[in-house]
mmCIF file of the N, C-alpha and C atoms, coordinates in Angstrom:
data_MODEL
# 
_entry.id   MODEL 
# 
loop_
_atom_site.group_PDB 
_atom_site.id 
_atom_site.type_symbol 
_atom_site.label_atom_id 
_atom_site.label_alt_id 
_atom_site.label_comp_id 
_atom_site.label_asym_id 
_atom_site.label_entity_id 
_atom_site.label_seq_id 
_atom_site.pdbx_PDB_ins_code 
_atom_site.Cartn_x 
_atom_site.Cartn_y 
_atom_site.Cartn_z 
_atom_site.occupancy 
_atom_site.B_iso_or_equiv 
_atom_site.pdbx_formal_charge 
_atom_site.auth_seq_id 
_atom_site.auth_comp_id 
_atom_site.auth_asym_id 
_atom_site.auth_atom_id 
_atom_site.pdbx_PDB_model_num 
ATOM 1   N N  . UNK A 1 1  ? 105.873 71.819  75.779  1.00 0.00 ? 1  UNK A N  1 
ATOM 2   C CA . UNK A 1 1  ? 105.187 73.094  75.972  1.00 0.00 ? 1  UNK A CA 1 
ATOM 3   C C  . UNK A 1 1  ? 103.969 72.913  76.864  1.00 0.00 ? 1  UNK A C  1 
ATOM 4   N N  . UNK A 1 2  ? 103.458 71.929  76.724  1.00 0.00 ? 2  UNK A N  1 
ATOM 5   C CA . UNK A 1 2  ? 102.226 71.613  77.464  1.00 0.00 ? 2  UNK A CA 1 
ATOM 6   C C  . UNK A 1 2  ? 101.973 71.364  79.338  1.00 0.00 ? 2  UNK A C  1 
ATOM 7   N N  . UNK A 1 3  ? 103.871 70.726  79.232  1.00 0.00 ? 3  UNK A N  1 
ATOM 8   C CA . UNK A 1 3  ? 104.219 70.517  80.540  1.00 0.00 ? 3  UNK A CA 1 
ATOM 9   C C  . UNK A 1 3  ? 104.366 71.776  81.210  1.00 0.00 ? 3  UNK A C  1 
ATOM 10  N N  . UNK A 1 4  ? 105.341 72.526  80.682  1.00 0.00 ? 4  UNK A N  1 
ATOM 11  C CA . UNK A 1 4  ? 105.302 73.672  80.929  1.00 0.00 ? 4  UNK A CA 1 
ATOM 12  C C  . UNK A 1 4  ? 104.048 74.572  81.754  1.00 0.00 ? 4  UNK A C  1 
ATOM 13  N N  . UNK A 1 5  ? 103.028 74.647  81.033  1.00 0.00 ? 5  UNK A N  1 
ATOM 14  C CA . UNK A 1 5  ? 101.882 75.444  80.804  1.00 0.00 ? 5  UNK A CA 1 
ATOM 15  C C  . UNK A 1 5  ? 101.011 75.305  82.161  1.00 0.00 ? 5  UNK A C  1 
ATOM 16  N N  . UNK A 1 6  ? 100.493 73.537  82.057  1.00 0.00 ? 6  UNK A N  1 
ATOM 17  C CA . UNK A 1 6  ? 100.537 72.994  83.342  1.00 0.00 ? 6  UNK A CA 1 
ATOM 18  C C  . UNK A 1 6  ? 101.562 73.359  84.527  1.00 0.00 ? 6  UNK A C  1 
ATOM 19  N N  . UNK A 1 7  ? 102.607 73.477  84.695  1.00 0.00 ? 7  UNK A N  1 
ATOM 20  C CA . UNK A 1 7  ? 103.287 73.370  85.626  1.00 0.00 ? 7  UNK A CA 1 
ATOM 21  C C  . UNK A 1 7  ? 103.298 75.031  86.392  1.00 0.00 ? 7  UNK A C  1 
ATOM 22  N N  . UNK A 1 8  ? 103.102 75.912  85.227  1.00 0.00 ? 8  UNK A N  1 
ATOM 23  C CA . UNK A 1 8  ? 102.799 77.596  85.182  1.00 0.00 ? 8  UNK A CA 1 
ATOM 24  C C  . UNK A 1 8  ? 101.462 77.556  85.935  1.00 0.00 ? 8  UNK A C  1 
ATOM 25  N N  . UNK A 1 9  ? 100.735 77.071  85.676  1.00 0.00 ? 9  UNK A N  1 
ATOM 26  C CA . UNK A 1 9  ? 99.198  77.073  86.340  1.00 0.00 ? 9  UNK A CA 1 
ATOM 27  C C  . UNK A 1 9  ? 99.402  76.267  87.212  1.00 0.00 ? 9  UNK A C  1 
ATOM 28  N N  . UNK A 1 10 ? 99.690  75.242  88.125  1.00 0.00 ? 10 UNK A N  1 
ATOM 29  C CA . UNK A 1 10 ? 100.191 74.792  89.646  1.00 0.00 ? 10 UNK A CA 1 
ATOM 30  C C  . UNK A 1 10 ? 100.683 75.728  90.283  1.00 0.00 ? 10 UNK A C  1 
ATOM 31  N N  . UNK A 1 11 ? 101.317 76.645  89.787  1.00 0.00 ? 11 UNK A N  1 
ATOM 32  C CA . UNK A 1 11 ? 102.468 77.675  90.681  1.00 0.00 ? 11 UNK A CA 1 
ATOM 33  C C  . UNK A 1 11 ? 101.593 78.729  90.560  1.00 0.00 ? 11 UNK A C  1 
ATOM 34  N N  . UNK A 1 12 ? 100.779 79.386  89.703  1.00 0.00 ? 12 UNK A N  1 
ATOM 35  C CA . UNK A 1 12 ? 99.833  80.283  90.033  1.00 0.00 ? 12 UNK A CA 1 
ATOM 36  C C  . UNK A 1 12 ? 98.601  79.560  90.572  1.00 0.00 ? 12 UNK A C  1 
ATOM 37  N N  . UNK A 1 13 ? 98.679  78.591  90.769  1.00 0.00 ? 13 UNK A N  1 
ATOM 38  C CA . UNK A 1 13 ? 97.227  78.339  91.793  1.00 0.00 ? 13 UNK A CA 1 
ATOM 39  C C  . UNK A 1 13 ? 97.746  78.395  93.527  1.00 0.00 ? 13 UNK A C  1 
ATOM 40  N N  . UNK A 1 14 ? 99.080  77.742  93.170  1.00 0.00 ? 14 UNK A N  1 
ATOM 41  C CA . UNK A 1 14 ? 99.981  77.933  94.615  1.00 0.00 ? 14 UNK A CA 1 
ATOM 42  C C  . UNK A 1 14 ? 100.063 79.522  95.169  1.00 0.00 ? 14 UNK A C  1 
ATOM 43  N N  . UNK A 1 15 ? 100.524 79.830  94.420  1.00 0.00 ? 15 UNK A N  1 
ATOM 44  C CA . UNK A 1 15 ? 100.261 81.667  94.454  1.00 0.00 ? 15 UNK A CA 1 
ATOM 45  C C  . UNK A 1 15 ? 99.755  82.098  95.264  1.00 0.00 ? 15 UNK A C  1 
ATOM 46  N N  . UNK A 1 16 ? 97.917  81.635  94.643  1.00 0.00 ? 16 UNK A N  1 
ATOM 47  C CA . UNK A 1 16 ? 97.212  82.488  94.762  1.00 0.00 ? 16 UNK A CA 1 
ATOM 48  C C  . UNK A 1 16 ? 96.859  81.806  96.463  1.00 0.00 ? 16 UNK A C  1 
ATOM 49  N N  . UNK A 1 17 ? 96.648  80.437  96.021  1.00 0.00 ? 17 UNK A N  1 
ATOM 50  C CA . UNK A 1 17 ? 96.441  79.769  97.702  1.00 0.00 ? 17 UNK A CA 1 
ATOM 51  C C  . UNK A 1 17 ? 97.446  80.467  98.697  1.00 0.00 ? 17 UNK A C  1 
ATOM 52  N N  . UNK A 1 18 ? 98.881  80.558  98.433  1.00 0.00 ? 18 UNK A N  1 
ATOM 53  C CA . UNK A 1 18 ? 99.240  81.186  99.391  1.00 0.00 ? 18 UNK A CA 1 
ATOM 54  C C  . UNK A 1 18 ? 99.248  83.019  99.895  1.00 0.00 ? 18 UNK A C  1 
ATOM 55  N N  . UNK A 1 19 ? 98.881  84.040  98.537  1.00 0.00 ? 19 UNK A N  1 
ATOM 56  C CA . UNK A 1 19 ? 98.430  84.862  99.148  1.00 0.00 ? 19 UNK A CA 1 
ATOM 57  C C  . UNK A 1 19 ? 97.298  84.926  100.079 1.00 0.00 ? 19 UNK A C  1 
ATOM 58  N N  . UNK A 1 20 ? 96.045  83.875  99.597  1.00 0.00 ? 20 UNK A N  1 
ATOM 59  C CA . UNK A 1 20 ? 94.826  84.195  100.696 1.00 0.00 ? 20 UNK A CA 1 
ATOM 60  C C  . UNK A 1 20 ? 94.830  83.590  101.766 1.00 0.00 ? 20 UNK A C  1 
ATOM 61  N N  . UNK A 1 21 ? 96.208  82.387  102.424 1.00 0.00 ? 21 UNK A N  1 
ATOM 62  C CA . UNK A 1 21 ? 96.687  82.282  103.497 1.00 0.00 ? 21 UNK A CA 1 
ATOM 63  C C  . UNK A 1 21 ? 97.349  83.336  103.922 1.00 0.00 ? 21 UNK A C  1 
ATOM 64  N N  . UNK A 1 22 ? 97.794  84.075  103.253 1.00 0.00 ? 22 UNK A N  1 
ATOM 65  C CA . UNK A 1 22 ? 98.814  85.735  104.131 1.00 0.00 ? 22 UNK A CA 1 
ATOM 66  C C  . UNK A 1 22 ? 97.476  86.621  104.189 1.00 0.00 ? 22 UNK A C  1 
ATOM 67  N N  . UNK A 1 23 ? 96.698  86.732  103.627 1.00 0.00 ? 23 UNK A N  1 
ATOM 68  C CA . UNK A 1 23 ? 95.859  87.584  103.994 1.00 0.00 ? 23 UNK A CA 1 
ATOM 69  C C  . UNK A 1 23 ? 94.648  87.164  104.992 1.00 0.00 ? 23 UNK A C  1 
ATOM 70  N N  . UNK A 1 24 ? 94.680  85.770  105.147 1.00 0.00 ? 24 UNK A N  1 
ATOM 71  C CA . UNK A 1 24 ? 93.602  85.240  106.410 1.00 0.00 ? 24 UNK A CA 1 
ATOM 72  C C  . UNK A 1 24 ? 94.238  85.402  107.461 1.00 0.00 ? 24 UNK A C  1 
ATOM 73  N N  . UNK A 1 25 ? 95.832  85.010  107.782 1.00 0.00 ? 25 UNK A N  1 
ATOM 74  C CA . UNK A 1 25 ? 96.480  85.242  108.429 1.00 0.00 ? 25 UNK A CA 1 
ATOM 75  C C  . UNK A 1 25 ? 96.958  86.619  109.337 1.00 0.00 ? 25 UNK A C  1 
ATOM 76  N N  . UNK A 1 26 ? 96.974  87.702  107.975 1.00 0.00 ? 26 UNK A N  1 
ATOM 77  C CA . UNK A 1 26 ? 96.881  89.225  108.643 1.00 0.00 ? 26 UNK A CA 1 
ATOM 78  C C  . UNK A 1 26 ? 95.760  89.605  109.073 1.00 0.00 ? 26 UNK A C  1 
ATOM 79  N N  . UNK A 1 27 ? 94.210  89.320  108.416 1.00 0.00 ? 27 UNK A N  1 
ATOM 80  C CA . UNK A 1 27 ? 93.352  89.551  108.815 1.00 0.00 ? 27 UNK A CA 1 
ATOM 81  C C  . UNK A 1 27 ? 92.878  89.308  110.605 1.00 0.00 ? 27 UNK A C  1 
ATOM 82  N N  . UNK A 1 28 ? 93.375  87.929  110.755 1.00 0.00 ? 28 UNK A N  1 
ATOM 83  C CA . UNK A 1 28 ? 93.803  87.481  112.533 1.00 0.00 ? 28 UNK A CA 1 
ATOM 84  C C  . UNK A 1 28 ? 94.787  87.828  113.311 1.00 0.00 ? 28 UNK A C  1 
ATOM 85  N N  . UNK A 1 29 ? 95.794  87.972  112.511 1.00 0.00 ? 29 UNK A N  1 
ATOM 86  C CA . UNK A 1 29 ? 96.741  89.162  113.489 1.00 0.00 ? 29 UNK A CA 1 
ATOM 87  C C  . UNK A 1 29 ? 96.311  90.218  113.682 1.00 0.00 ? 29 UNK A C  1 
ATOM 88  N N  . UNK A 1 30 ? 95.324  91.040  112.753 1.00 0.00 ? 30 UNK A N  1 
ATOM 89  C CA . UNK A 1 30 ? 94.810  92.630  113.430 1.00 0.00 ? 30 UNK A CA 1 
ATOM 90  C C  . UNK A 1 30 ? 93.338  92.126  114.050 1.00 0.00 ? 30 UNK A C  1 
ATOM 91  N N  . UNK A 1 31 ? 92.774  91.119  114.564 1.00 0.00 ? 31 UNK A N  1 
ATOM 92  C CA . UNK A 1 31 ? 91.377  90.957  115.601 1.00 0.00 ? 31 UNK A CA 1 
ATOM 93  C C  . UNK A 1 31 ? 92.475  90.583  116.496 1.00 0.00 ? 31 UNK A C  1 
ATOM 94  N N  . UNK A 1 32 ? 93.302  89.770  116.756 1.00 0.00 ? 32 UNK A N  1 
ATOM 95  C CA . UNK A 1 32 ? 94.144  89.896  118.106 1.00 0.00 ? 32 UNK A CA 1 
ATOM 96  C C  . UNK A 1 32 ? 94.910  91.149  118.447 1.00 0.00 ? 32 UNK A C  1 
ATOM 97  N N  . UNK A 1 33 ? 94.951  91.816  117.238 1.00 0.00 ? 33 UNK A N  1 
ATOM 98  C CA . UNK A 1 33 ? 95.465  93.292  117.740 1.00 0.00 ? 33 UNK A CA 1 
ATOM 99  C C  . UNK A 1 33 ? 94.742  94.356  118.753 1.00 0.00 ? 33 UNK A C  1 
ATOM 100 N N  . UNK A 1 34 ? 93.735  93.972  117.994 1.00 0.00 ? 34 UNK A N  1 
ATOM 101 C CA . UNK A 1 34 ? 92.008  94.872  118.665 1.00 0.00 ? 34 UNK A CA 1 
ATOM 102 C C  . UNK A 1 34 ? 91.663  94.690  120.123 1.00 0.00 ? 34 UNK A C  1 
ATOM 103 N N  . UNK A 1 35 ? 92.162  92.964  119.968 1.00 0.00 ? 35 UNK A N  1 
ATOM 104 C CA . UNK A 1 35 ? 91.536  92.222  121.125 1.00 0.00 ? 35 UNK A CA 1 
ATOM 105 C C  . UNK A 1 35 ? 92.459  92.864  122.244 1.00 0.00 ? 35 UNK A C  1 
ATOM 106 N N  . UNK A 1 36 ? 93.862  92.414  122.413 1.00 0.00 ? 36 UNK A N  1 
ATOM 107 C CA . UNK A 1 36 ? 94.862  92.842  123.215 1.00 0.00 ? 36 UNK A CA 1 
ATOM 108 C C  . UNK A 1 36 ? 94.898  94.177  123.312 1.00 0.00 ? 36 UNK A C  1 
ATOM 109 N N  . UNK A 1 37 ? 95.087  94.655  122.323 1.00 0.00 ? 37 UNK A N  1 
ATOM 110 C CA . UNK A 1 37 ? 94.712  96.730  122.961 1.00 0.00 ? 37 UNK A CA 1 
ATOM 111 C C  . UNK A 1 37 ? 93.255  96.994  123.507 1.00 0.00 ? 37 UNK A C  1 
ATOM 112 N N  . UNK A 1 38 ? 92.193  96.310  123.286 1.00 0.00 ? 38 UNK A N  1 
ATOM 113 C CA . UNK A 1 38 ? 91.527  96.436  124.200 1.00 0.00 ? 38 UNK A CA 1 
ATOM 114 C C  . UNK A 1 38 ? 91.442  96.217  125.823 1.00 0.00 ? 38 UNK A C  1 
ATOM 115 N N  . UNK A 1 39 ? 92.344  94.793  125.663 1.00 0.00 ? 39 UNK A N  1 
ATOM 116 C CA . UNK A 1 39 ? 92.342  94.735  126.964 1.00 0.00 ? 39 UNK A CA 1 
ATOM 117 C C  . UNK A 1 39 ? 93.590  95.305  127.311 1.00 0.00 ? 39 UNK A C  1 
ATOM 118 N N  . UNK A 1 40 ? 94.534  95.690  126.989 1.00 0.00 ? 40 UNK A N  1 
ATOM 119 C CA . UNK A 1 40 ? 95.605  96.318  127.450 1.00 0.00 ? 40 UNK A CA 1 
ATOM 120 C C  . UNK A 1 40 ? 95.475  97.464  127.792 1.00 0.00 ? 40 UNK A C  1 
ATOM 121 N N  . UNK A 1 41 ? 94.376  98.459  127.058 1.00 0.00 ? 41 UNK A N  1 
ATOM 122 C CA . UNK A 1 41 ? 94.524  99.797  126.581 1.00 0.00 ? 41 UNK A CA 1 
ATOM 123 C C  . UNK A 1 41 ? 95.749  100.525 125.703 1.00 0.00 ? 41 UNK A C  1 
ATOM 124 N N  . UNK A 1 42 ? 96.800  99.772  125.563 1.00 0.00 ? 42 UNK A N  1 
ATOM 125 C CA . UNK A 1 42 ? 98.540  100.227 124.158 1.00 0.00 ? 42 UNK A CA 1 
ATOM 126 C C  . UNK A 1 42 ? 96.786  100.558 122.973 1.00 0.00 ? 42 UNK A C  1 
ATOM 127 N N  . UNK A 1 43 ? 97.587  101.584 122.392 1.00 0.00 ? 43 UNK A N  1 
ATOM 128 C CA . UNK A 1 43 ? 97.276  101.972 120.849 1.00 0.00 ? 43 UNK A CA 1 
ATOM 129 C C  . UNK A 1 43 ? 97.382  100.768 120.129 1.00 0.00 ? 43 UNK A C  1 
ATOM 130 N N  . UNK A 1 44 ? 96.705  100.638 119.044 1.00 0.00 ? 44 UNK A N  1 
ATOM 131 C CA . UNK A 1 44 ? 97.340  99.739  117.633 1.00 0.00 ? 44 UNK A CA 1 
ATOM 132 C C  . UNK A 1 44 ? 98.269  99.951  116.848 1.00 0.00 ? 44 UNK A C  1 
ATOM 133 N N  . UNK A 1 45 ? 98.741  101.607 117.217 1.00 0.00 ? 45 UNK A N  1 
ATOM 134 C CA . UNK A 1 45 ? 100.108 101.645 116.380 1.00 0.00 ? 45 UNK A CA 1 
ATOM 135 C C  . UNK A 1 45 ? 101.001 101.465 117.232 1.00 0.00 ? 45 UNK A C  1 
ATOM 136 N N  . UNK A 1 46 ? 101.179 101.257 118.852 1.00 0.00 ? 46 UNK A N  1 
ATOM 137 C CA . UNK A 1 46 ? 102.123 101.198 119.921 1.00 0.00 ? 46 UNK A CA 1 
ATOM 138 C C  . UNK A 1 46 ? 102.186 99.342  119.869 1.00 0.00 ? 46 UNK A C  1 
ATOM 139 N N  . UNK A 1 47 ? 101.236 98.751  119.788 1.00 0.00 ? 47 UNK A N  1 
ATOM 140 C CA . UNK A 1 47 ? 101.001 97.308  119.560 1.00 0.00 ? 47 UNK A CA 1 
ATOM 141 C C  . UNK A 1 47 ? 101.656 97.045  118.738 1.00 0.00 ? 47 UNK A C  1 
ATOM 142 N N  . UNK A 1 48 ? 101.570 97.827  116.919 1.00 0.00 ? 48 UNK A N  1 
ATOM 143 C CA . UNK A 1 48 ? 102.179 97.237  115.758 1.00 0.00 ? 48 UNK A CA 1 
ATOM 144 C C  . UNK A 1 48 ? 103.185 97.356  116.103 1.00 0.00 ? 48 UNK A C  1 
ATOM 145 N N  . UNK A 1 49 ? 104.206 98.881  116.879 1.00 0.00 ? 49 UNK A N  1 
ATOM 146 C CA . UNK A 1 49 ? 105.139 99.347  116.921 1.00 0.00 ? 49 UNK A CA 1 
ATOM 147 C C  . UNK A 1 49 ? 106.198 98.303  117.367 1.00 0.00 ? 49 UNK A C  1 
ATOM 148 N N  . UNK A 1 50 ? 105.795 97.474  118.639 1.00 0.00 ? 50 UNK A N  1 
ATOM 149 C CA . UNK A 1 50 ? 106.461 96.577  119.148 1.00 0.00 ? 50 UNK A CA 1 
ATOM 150 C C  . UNK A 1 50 ? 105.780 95.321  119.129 1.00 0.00 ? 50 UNK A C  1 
ATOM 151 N N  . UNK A 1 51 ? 105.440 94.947  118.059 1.00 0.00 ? 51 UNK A N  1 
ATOM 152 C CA . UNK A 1 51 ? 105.087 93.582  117.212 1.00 0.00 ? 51 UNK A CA 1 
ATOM 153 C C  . UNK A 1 51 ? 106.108 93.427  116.337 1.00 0.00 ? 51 UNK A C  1 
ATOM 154 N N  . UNK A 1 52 ? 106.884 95.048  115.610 1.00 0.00 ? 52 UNK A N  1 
ATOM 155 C CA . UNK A 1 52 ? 107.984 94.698  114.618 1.00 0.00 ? 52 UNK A CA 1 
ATOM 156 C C  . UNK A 1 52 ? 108.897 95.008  114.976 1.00 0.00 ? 52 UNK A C  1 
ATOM 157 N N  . UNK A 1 53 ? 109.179 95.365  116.292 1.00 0.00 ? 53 UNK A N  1 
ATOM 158 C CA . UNK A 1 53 ? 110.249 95.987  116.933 1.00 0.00 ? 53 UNK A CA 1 
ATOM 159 C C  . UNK A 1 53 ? 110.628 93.755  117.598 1.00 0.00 ? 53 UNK A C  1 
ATOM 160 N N  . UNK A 1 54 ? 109.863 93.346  118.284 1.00 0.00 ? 54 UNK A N  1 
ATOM 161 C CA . UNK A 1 54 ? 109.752 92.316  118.622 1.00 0.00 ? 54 UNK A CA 1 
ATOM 162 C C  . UNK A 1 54 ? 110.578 90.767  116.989 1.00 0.00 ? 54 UNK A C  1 
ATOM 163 N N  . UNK A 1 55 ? 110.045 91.267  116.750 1.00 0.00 ? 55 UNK A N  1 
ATOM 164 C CA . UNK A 1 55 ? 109.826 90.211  115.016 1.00 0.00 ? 55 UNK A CA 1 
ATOM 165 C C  . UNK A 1 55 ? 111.199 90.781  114.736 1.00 0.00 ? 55 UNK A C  1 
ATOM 166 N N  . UNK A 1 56 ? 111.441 91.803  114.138 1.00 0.00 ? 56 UNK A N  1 
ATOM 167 C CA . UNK A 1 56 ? 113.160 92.268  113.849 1.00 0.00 ? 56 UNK A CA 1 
ATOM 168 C C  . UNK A 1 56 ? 114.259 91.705  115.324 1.00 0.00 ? 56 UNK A C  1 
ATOM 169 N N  . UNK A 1 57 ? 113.892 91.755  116.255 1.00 0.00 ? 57 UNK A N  1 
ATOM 170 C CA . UNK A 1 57 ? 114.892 91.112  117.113 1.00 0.00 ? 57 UNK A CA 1 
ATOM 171 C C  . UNK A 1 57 ? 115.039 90.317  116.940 1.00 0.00 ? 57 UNK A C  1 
ATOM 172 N N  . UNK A 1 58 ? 114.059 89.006  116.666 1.00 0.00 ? 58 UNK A N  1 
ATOM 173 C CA . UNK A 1 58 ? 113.784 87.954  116.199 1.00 0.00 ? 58 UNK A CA 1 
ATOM 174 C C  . UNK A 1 58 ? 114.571 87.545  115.318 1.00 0.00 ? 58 UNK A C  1 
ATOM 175 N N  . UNK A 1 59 ? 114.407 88.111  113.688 1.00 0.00 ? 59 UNK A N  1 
ATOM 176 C CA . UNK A 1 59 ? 114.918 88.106  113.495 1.00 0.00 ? 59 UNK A CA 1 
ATOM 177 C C  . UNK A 1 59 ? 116.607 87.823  113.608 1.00 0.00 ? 59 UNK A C  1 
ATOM 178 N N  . UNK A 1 60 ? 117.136 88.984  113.684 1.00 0.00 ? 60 UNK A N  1 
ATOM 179 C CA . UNK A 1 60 ? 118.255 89.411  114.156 1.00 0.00 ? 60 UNK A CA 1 
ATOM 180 C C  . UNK A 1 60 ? 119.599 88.601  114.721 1.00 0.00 ? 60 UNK A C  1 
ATOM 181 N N  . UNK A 1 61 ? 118.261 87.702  115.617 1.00 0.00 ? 61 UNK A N  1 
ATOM 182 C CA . UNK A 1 61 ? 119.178 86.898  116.671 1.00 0.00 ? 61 UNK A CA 1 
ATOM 183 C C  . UNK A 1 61 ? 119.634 85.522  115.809 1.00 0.00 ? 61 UNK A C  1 
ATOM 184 N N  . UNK A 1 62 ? 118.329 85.379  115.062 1.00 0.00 ? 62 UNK A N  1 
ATOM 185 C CA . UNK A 1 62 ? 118.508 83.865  114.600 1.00 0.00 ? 62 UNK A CA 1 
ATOM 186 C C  . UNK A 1 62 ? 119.479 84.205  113.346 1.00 0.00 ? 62 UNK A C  1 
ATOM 187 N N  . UNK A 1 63 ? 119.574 85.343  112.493 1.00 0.00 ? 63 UNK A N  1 
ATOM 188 C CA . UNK A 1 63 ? 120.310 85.086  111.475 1.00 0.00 ? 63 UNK A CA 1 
ATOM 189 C C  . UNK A 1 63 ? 121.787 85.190  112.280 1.00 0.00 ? 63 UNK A C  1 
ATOM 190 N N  . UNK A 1 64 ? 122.203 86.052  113.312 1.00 0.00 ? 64 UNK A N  1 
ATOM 191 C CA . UNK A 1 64 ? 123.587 86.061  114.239 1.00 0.00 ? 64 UNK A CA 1 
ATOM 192 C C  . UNK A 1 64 ? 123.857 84.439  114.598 1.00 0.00 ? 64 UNK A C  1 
ATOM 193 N N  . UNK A 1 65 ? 122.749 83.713  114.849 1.00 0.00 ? 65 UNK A N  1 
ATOM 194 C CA . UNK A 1 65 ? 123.062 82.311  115.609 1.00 0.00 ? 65 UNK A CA 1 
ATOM 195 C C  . UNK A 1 65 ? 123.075 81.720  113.889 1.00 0.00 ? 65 UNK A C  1 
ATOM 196 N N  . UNK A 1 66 ? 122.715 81.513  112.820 1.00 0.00 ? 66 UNK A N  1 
ATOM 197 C CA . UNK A 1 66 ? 123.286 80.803  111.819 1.00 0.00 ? 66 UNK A CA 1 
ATOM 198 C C  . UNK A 1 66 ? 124.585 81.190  111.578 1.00 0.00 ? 66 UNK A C  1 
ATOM 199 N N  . UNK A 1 67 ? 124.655 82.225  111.415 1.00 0.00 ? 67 UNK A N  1 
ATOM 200 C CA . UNK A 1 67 ? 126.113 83.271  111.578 1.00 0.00 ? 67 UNK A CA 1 
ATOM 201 C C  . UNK A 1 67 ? 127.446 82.466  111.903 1.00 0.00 ? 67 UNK A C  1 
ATOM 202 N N  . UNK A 1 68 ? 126.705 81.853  112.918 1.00 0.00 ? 68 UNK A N  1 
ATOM 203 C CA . UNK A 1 68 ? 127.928 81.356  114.367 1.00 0.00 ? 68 UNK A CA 1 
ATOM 204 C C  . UNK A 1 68 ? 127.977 80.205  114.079 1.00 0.00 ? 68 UNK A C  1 
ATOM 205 N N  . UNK A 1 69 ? 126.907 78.974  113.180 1.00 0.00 ? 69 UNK A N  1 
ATOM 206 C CA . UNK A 1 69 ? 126.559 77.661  113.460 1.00 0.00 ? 69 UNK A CA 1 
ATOM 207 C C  . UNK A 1 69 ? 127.880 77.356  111.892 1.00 0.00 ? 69 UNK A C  1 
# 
């Protein structure tokens, strides 16, 4: 039980370390968002728009090429 308990608290410390890597992480994807629509002049929702339009192709391609492998 003890192992257990321990091993429950590693995985919620992992957790938590890795949510506040996804959220340092998003936090720098939207100052490069700012940054590039500034200098671009694109909106931030025309930026996001084809950031996930971009990322889903991405996607897309690589699960078609495991697909094939």
């Amino acid at each position: 039980m003890h192992k257990d308990l321990e091993e429950q608290q590693l995985l919620d410390h992992f957790a938590g370390l890795a949510m506040h890597a996804s959220l340092a992480n998003e936090e720098l994807r939207m100052a490069l968002i700012q940054d590039s629509r500034k200098e671009s002049g694109i909106s931030v929702t025309d930026y996001v728009a084809i950031d996930a339009y971009e990322t889903a192709k991405a996607m897309l391609k690589a699960r078609k090429e495991a697909n094939n492998a």
